[in-house]
N, CA, C and O atoms as a GROMACS GRO file, in nm:
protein
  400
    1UNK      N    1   2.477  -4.967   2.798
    1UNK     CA    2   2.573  -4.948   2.692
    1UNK      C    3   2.701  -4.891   2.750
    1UNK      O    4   2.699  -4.824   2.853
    2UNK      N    5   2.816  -4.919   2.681
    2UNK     CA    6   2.927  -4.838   2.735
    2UNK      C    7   3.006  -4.795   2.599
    2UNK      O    8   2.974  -4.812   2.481
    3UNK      N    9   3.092  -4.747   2.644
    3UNK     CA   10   3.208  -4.708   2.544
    3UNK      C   11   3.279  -4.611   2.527
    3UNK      O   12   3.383  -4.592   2.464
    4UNK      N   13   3.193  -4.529   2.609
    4UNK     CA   14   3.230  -4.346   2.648
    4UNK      C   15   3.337  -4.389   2.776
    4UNK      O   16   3.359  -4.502   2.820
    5UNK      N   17   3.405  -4.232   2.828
    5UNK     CA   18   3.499  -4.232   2.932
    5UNK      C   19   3.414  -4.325   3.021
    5UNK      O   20   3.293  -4.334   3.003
    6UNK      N   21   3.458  -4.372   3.087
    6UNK     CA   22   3.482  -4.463   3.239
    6UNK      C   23   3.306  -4.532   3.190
    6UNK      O   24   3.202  -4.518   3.256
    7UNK      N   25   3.317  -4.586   3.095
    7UNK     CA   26   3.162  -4.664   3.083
    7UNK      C   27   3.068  -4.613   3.059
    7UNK      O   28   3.000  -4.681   2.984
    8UNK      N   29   3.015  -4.499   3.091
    8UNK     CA   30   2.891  -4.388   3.049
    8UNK      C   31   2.859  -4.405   2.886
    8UNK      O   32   2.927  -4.444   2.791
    9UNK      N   33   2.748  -4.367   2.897
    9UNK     CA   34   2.679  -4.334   2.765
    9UNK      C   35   2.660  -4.226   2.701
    9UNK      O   36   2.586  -4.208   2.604
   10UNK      N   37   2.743  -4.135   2.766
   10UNK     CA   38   2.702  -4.022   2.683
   10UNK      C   39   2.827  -3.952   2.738
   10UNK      O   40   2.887  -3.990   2.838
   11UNK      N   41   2.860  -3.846   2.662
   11UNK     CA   42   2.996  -3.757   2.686
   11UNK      C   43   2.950  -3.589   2.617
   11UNK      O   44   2.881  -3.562   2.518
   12UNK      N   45   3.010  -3.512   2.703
   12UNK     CA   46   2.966  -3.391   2.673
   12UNK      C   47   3.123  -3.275   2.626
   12UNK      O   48   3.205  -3.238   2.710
   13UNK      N   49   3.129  -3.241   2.484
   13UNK     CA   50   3.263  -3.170   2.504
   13UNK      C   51   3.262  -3.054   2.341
   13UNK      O   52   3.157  -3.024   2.283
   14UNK      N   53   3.343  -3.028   2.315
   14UNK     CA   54   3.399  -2.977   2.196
   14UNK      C   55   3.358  -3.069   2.072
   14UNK      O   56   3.392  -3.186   2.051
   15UNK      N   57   3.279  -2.990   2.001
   15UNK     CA   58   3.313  -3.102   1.836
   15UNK      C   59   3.400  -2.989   1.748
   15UNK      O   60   3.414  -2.869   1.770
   16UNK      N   61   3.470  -3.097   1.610
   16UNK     CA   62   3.508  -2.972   1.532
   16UNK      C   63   3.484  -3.078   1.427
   16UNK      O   64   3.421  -3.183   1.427
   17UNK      N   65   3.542  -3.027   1.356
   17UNK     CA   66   3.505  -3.043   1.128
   17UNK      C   67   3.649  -3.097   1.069
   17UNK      O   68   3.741  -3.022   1.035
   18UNK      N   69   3.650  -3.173   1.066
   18UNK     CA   70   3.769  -3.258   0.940
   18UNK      C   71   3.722  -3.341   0.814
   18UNK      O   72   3.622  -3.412   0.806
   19UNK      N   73   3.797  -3.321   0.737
   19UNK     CA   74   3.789  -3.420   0.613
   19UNK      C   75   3.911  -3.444   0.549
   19UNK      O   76   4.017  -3.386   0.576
   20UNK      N   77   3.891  -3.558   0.435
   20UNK     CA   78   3.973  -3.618   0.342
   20UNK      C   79   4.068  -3.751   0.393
   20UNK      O   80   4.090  -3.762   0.514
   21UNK      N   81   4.103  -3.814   0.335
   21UNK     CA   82   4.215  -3.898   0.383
   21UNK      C   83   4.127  -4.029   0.369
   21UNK      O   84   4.024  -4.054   0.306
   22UNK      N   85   4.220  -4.114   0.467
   22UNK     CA   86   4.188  -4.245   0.483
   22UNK      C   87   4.168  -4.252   0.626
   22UNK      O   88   4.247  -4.210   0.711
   23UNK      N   89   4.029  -4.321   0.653
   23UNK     CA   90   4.006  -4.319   0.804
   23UNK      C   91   4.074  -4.418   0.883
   23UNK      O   92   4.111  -4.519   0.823
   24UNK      N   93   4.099  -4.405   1.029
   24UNK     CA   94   4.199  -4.544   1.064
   24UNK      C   95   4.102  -4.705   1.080
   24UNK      O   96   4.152  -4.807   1.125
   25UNK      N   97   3.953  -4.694   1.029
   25UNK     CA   98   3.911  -4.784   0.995
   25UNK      C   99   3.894  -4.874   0.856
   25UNK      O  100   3.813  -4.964   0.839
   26UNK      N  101   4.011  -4.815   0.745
   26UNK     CA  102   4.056  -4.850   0.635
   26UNK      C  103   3.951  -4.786   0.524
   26UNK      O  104   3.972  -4.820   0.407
   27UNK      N  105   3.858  -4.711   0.546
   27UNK     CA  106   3.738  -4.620   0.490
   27UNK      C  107   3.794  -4.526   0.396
   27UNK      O  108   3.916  -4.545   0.399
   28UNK      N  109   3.772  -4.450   0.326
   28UNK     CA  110   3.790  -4.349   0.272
   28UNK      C  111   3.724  -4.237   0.333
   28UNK      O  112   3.641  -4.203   0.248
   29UNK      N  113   3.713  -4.162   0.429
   29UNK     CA  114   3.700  -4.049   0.419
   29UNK      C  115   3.559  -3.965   0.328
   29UNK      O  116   3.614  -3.882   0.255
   30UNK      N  117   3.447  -3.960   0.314
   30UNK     CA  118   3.338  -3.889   0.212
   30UNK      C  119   3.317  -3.774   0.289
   30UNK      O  120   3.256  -3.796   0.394
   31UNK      N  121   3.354  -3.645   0.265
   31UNK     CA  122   3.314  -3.496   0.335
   31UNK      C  123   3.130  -3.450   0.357
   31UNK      O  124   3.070  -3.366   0.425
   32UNK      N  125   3.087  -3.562   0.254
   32UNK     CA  126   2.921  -3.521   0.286
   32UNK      C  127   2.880  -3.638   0.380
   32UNK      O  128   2.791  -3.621   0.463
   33UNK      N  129   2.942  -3.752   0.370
   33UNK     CA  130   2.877  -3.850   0.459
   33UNK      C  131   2.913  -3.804   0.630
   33UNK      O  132   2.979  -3.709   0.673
   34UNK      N  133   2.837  -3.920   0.706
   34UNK     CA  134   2.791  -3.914   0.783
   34UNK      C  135   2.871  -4.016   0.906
   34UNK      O  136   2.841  -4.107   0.983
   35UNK      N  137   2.955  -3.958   0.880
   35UNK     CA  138   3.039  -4.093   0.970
   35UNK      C  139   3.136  -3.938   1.069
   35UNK      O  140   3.136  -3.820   1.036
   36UNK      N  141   3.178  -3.978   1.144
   36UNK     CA  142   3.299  -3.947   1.248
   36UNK      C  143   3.429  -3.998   1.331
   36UNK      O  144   3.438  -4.118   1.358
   37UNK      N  145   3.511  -3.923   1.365
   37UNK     CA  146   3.582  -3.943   1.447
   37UNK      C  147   3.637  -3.942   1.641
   37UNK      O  148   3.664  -3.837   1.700
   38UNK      N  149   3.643  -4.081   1.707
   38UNK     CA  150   3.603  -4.058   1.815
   38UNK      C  151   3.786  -4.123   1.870
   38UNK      O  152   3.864  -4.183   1.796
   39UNK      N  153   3.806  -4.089   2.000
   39UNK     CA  154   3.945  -4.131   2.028
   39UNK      C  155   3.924  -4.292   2.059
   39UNK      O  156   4.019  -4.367   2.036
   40UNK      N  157   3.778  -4.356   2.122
   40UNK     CA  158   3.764  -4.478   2.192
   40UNK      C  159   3.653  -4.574   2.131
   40UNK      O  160   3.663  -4.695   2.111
   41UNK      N  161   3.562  -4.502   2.110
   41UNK     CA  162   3.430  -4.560   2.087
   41UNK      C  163   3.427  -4.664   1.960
   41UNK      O  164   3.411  -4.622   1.845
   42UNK      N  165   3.442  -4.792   1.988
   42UNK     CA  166   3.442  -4.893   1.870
   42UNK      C  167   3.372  -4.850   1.740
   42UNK      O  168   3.252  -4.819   1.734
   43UNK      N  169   3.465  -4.852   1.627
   43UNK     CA  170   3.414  -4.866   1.464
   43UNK      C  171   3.276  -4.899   1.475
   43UNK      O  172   3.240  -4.975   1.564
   44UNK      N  173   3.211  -4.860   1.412
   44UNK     CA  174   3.073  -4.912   1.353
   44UNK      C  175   2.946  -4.893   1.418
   44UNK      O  176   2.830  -4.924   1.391
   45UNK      N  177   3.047  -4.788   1.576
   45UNK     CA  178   2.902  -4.725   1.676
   45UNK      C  179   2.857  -4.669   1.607
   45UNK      O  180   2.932  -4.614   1.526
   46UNK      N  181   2.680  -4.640   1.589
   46UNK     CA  182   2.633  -4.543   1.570
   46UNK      C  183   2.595  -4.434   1.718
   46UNK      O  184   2.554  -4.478   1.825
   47UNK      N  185   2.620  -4.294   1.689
   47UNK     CA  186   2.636  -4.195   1.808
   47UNK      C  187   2.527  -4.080   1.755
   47UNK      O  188   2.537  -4.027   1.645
   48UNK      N  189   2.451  -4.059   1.826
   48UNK     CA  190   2.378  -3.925   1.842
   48UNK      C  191   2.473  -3.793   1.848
   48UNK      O  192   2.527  -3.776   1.958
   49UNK      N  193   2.491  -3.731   1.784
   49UNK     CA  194   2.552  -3.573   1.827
   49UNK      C  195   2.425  -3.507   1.840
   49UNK      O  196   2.330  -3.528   1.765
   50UNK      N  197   2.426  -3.421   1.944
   50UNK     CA  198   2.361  -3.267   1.977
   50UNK      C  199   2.403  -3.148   1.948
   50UNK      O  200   2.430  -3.116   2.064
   51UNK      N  201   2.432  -3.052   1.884
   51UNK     CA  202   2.461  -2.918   1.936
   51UNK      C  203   2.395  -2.888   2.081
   51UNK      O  204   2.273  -2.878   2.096
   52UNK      N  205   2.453  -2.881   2.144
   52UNK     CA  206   2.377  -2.778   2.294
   52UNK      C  207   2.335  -2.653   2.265
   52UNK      O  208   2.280  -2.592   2.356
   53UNK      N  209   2.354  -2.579   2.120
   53UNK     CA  210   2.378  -2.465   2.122
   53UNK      C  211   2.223  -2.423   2.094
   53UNK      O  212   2.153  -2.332   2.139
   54UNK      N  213   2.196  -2.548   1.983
   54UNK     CA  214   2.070  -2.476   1.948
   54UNK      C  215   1.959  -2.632   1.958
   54UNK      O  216   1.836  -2.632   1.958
   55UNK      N  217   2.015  -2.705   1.964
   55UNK     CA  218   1.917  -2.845   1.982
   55UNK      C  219   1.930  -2.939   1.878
   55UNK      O  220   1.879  -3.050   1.894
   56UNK      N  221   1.976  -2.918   1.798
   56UNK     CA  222   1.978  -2.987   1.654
   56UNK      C  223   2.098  -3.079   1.700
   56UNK      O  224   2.201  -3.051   1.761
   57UNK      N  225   2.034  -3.237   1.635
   57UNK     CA  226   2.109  -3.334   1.625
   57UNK      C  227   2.068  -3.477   1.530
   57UNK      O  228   1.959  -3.518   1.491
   58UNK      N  229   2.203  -3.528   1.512
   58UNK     CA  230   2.199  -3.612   1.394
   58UNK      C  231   2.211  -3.755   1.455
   58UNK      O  232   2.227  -3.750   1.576
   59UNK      N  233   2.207  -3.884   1.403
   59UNK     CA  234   2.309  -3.984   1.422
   59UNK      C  235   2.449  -4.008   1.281
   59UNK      O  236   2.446  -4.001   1.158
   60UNK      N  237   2.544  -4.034   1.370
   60UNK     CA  238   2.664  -4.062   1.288
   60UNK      C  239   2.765  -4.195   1.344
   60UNK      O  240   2.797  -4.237   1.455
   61UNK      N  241   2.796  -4.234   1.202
   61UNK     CA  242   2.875  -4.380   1.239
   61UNK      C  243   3.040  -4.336   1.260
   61UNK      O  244   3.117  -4.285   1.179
   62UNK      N  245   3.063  -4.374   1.400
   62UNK     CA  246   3.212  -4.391   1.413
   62UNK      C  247   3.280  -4.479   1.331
   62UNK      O  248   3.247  -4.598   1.337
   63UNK      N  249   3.411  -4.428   1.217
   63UNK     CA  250   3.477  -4.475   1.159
   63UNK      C  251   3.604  -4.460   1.160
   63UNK      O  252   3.670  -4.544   1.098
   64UNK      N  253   3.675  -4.349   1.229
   64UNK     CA  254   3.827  -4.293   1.247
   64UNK      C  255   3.828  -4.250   1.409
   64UNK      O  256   3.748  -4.238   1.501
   65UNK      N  257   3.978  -4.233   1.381
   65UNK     CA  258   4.001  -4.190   1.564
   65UNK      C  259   4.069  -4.070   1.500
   65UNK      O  260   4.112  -4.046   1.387
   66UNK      N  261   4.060  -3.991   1.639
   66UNK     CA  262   4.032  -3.848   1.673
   66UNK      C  263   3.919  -3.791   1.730
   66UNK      O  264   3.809  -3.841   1.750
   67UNK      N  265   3.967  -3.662   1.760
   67UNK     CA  266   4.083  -3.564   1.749
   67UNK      C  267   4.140  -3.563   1.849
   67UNK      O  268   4.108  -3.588   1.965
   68UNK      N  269   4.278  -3.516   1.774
   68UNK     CA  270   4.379  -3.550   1.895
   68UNK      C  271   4.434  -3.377   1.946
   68UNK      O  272   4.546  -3.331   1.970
   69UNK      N  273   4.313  -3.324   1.946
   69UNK     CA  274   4.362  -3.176   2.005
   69UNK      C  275   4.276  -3.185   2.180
   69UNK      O  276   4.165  -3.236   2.195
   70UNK      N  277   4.347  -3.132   2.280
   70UNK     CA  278   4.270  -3.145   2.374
   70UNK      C  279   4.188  -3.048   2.408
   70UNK      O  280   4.213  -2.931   2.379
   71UNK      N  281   4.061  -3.093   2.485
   71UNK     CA  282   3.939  -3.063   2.506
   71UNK      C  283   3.823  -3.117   2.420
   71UNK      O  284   3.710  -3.117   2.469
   72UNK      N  285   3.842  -3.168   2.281
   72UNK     CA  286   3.784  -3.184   2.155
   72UNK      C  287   3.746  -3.325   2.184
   72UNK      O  288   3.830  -3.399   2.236
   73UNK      N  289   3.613  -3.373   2.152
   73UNK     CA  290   3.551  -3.499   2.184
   73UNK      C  291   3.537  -3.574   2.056
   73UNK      O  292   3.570  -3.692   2.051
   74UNK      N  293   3.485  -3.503   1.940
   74UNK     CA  294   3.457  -3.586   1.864
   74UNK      C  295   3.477  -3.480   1.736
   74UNK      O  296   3.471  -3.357   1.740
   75UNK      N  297   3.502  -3.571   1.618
   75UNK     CA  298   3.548  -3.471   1.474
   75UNK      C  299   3.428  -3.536   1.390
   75UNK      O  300   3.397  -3.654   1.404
   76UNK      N  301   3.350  -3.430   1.281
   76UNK     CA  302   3.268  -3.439   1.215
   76UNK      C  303   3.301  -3.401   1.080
   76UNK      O  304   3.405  -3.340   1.056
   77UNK      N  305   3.217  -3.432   0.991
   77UNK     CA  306   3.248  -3.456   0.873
   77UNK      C  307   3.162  -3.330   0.815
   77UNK      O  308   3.039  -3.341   0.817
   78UNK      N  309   3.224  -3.207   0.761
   78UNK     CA  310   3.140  -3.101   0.686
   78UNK      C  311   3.002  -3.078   0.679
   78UNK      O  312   2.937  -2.980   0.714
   79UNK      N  313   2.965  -3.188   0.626
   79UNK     CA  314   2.843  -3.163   0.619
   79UNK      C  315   2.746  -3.212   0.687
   79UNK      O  316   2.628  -3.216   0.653
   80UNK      N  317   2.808  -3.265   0.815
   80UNK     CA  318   2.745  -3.339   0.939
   80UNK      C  319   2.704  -3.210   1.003
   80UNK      O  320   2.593  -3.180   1.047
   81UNK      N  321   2.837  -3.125   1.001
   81UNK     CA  322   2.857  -3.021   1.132
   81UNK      C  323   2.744  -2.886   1.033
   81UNK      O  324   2.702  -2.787   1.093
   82UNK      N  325   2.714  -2.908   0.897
   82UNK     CA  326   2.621  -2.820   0.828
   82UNK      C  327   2.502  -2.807   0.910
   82UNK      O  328   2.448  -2.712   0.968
   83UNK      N  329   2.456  -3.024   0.888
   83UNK     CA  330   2.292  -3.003   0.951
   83UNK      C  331   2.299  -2.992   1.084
   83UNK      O  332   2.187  -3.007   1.133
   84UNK      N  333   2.400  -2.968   1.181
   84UNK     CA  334   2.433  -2.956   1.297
   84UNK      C  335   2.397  -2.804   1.352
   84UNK      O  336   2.369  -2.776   1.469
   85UNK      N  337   2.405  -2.712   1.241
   85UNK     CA  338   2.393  -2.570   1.224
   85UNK      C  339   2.551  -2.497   1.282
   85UNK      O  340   2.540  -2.389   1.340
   86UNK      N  341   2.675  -2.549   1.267
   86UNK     CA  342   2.800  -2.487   1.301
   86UNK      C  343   2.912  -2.532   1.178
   86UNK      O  344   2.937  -2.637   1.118
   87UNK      N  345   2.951  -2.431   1.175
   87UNK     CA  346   3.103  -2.457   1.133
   87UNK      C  347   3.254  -2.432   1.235
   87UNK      O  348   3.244  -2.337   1.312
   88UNK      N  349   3.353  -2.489   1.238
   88UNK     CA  350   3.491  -2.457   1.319
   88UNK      C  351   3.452  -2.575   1.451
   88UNK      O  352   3.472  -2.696   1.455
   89UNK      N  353   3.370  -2.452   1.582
   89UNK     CA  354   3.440  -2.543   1.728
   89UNK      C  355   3.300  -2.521   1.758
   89UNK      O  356   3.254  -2.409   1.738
   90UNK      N  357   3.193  -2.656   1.823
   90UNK     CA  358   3.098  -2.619   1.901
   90UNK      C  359   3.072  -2.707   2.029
   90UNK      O  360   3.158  -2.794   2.046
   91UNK      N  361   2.976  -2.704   2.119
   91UNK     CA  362   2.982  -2.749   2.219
   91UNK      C  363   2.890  -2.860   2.200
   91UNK      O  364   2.775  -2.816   2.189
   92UNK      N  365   2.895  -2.988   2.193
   92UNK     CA  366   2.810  -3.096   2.163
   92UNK      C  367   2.770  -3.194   2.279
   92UNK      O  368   2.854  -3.192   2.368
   93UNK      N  369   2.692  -3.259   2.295
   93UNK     CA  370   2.650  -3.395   2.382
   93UNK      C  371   2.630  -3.516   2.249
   93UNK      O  372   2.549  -3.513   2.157
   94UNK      N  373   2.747  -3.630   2.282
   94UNK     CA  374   2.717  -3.750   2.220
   94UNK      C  375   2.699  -3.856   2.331
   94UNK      O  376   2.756  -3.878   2.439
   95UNK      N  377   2.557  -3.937   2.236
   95UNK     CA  378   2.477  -4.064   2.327
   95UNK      C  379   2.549  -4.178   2.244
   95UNK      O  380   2.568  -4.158   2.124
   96UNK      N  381   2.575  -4.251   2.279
   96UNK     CA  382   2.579  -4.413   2.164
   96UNK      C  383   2.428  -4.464   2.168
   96UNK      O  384   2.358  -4.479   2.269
   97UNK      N  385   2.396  -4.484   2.045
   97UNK     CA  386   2.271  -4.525   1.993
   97UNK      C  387   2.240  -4.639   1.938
   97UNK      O  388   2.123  -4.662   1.908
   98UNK      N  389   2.346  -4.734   1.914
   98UNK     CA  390   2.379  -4.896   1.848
   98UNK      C  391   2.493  -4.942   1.886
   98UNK      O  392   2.565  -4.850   1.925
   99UNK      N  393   2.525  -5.011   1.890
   99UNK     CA  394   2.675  -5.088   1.910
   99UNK      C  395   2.692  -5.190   1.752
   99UNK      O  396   2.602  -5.249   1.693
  100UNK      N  397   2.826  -5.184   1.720
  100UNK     CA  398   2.842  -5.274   1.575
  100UNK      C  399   2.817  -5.412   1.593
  100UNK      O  400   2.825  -5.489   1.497
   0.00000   0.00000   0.00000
């Protein structure tokens, strides 16, 4: 699989929490669903997030790009980053788990 930096499958960095709007995949935005934001990784991946912090992880469908703050890998949706067990900034590992 590829799609992460330089081809890899997996990327290790910063997640944080956004909502509302219109995603740049023409989506609306749902603060409980289960979708995210990645700077590269094609629409319609589904991606594993981890917390590293405590082990807990979900799958979520890439639908928007971001974040565009640096160090930050991937942006989650409220209540992603709930069952994730964090709110604000945490340290995550994402796998790609499907391709669209």
């Amino acid at each position: 699989m590829t799609g992460l930096i330089g081809g890899a499958t997996s990327e290790s960095g910063i997640a944080s929490t956004y909502a509302g709007g219109l995603t740049a995949s023409g989506e609306k935005a749902r603060p409980g669903g289960a979708s995210a934001a990645h700077r590269s990784i094609a629409f319609g991946t589904m991606v594993r997030v981890t917390n590293r912090a405590n082990g807990k992880s979900v799958i979520v469908r890439i639908n928007d790009r971001g974040p565009f703050v640096r160090g930050r890998i991937i942006d989650l949706m409220p209540a992603t980053a709930r069952k994730l067990g964090f709110s604000g900034l945490t340290p995550v590992t994402i796998v790609i788990v499907s391709l669209p």
